[in-house]
LUMZADREN-802658 format. One record per residue: residue in one letter; x, y, z of N, C-alpha, C, CB in turn. Coordinates in pm, whole numbers, padded with zeros to 5 digits, always signed. Glycine has a CB too. Layout:
residues N
AXYZXYZXYZXYZ ...
END
This chain:
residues 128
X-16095+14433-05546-16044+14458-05412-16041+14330-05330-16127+14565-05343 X-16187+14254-05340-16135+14106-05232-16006+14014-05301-16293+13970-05216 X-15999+14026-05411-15848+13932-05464-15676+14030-05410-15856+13928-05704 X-15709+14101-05447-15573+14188-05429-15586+14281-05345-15521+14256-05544 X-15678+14353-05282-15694+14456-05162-15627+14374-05028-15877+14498-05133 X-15631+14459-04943-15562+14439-04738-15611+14497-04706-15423+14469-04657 X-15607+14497-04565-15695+14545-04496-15608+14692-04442-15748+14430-04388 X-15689+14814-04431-15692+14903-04344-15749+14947-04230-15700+14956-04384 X-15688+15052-04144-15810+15096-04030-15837+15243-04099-15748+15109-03831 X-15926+15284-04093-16022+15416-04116-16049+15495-04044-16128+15404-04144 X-15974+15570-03994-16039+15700-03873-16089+15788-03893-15972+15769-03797 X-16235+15814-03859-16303+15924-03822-16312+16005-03702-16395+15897-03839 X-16327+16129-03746-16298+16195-03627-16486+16286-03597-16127+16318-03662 X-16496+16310-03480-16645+16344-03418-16587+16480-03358-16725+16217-03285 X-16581+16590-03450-16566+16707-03382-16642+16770-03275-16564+16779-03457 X-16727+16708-03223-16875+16710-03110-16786+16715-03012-17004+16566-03093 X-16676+16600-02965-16624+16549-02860-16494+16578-02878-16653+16420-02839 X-16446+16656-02769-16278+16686-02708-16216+16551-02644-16275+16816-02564 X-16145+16490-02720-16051+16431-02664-15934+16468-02498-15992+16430-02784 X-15946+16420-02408-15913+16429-02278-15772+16485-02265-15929+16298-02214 X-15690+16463-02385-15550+16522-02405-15558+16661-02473-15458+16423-02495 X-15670+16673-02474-15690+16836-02595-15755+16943-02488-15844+16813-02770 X-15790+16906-02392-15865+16995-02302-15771+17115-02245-15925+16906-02180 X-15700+17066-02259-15540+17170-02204-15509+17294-02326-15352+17039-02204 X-15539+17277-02436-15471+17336-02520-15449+17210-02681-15326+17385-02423 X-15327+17219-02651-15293+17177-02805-15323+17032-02793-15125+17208-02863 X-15382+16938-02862-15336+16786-02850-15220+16686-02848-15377+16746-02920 X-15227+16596-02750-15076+16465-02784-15082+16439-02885-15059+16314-02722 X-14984+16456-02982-14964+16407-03090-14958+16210-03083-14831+16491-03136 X-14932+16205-03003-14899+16033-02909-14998+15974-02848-14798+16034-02778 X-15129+16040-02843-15225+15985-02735-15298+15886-02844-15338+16114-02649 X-15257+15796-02748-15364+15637-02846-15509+15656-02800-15314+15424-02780 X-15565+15751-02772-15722+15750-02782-15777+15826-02945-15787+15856-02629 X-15737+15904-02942-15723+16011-03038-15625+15984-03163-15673+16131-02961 X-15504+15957-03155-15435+15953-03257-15395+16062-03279-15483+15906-03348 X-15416+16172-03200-15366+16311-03235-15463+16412-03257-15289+16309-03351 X-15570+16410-03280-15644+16456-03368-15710+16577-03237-15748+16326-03453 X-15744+16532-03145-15757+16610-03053-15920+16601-03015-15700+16744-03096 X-15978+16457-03107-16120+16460-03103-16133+16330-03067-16198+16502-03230 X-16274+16325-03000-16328+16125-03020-16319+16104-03158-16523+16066-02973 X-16294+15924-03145-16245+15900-03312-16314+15801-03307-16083+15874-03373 X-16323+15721-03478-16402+15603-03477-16294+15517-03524-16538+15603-03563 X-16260+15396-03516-16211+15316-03637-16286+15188-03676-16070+15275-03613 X-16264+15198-03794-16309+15086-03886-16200+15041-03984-16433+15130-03969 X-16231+14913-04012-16165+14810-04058-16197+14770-04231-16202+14698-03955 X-16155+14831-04317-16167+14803-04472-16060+14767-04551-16213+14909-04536 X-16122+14674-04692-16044+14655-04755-16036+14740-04879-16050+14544-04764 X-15891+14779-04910-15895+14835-04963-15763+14820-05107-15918+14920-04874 X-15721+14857-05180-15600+14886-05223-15536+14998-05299-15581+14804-05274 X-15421+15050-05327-15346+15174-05313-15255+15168-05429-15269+15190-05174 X-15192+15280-05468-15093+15337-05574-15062+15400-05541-15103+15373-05678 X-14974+15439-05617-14890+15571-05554-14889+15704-05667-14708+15518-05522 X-14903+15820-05572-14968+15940-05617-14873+16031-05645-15062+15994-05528 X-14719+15973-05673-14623+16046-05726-14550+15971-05825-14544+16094-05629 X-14484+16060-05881-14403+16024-06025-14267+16033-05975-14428+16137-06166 X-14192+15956-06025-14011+16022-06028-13997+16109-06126-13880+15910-06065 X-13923+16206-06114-13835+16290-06161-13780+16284-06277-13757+16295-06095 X-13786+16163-06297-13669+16100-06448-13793+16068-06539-13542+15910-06417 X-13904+16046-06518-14022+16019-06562-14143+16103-06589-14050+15946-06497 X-14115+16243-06643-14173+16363-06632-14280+16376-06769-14053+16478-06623 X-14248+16311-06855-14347+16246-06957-14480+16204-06920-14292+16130-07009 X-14450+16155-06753-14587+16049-06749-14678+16135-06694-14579+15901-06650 X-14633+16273-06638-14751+16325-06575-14800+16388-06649-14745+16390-06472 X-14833+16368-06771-14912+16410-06865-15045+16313-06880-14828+16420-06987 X-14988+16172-06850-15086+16080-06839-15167+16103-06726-15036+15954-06838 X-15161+16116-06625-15222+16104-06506-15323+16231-06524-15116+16106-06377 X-15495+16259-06460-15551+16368-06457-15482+16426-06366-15676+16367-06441 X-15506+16611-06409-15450+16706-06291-15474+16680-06164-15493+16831-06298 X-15418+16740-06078-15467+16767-05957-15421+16588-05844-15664+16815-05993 X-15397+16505-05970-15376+16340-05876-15247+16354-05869-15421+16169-05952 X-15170+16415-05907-15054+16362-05834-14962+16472-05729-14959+16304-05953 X-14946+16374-05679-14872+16421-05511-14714+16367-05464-14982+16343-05374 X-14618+16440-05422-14494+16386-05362-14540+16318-05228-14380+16504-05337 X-14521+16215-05194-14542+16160-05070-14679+16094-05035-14517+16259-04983 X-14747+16025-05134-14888+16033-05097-14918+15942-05206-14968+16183-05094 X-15021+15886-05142-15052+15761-05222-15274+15750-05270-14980+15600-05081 X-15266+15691-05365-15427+15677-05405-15478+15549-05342-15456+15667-05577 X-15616+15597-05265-15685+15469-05232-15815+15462-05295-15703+15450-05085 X-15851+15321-05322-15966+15312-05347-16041+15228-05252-15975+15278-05466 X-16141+15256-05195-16255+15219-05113-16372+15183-05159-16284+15304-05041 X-16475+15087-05085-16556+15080-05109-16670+15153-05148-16553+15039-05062 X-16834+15160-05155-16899+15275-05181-16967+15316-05019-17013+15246-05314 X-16958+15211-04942-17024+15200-04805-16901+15305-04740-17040+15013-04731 X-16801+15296-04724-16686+15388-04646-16765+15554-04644-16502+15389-04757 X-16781+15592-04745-16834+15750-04716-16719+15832-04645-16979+15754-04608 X-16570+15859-04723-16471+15917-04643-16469+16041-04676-16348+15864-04650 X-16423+16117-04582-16373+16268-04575-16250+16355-04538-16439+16313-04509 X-16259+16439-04601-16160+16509-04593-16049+16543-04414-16234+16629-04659 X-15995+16546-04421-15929+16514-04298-15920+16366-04220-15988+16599-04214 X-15989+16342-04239-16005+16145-04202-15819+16134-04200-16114+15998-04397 X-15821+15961-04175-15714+15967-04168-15691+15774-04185-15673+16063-04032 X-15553+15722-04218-15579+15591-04326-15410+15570-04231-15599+15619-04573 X-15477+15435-04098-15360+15369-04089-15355+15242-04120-15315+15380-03983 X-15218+15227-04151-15160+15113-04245-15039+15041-04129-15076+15192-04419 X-15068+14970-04035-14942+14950-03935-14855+14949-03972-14922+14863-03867 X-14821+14860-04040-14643+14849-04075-14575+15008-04188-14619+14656-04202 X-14679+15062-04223-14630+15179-04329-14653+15260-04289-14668+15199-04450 X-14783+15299-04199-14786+15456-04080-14887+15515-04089-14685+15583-04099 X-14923+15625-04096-15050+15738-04087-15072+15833-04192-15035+15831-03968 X-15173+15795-04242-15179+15903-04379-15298+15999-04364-15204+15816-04536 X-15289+16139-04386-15461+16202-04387-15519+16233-04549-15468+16384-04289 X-15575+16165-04568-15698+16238-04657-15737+16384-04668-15818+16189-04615 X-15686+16407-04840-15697+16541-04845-15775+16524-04968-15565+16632-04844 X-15778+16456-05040-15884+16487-05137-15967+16375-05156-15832+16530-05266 X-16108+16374-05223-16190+16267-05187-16278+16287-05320-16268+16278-05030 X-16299+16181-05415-16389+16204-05504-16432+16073-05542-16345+16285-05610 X-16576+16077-05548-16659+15986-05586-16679+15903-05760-16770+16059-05544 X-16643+15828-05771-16678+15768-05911-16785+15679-05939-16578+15701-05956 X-16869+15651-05989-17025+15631-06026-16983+15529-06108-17123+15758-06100 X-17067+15420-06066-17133+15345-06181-17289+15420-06333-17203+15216-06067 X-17191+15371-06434-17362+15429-06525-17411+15569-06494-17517+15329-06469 X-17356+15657-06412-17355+15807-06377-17451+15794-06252-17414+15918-06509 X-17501+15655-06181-17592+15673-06119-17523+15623-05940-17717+15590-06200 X-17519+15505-05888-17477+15436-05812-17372+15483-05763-17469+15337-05850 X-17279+15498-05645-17143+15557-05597-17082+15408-05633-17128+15626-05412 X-17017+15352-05711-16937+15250-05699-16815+15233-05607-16904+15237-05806 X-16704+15312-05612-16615+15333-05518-16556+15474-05530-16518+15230-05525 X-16497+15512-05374-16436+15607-05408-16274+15610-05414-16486+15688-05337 X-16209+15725-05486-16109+15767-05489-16048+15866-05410-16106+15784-05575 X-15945+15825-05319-15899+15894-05159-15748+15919-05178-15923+15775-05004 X-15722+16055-05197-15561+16089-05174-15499+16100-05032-15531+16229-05236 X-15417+16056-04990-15396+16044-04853-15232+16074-04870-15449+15887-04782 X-15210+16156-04774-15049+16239-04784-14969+16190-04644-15065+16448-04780 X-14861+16126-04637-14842+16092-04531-14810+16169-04413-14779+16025-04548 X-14847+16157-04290-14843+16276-04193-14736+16315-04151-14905+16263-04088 X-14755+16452-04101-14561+16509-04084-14523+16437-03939-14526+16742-04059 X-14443+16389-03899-14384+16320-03768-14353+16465-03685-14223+16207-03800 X-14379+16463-03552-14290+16570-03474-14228+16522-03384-14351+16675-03415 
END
């Protein structure tokens, strides 16, 4: 990851705390405190790097290679450090490419013991 990874921002969200645009009802999808989410958020800054979590069409052979359940239309694989600790709903912006949420999250181990890094599916978010 430090040779070929970039950097991302990492949002967490603190369901404790209502975001000031959510108090009304539904959240700004637009509000730069929140990001939408309708909660206090955290961001952090990681490196990380990505693939992509879909196949073409013409290439239907290959998803035999890939384990079940990894591949996705629209959505890409991240791998993170073991310090990140991400979750489900979180959410993975990339400025120039946009807003992705985390929907699936699984841990891979060193030696069956250590969290080495994890593996983060992130689907890109619907625009309204």
């Amino acid at each position: 990851m430090a040779r070929h990874g970039y950097d991302i921002y990492y949002v967490r969200r603190d369901y404790r705390v209502r975001c000031l645009c959510a108090y009304q009802g539904e959240p700004n999808p637009r509000c730069n405190k929140c990001f939408g989410t309708g909660h206090k958020v955290y961001v952090s800054k990681y490196r990380t790097w990505r693939r992509s979590a879909s196949v073409p069409e013409s290439l239907v052979g290959l998803l035999r290679l890939e384990p079940p359940g990894w591949t996705h239309p629209d959505a890409w694989i991240y791998y993170l450090p073991y310090y990140v600790r991400p979750k489900e709903q979180d959410l993975i912006i990339e400025p120039p490419r946009g807003r992705y949420v985390v929907t699936s999250v699984e841990t891979l181990r060193q030696d069956m013991r250590k969290v080495a890094y994890y593996r983060v599916v992130a689907r890109a978010e619907v625009k309204e």
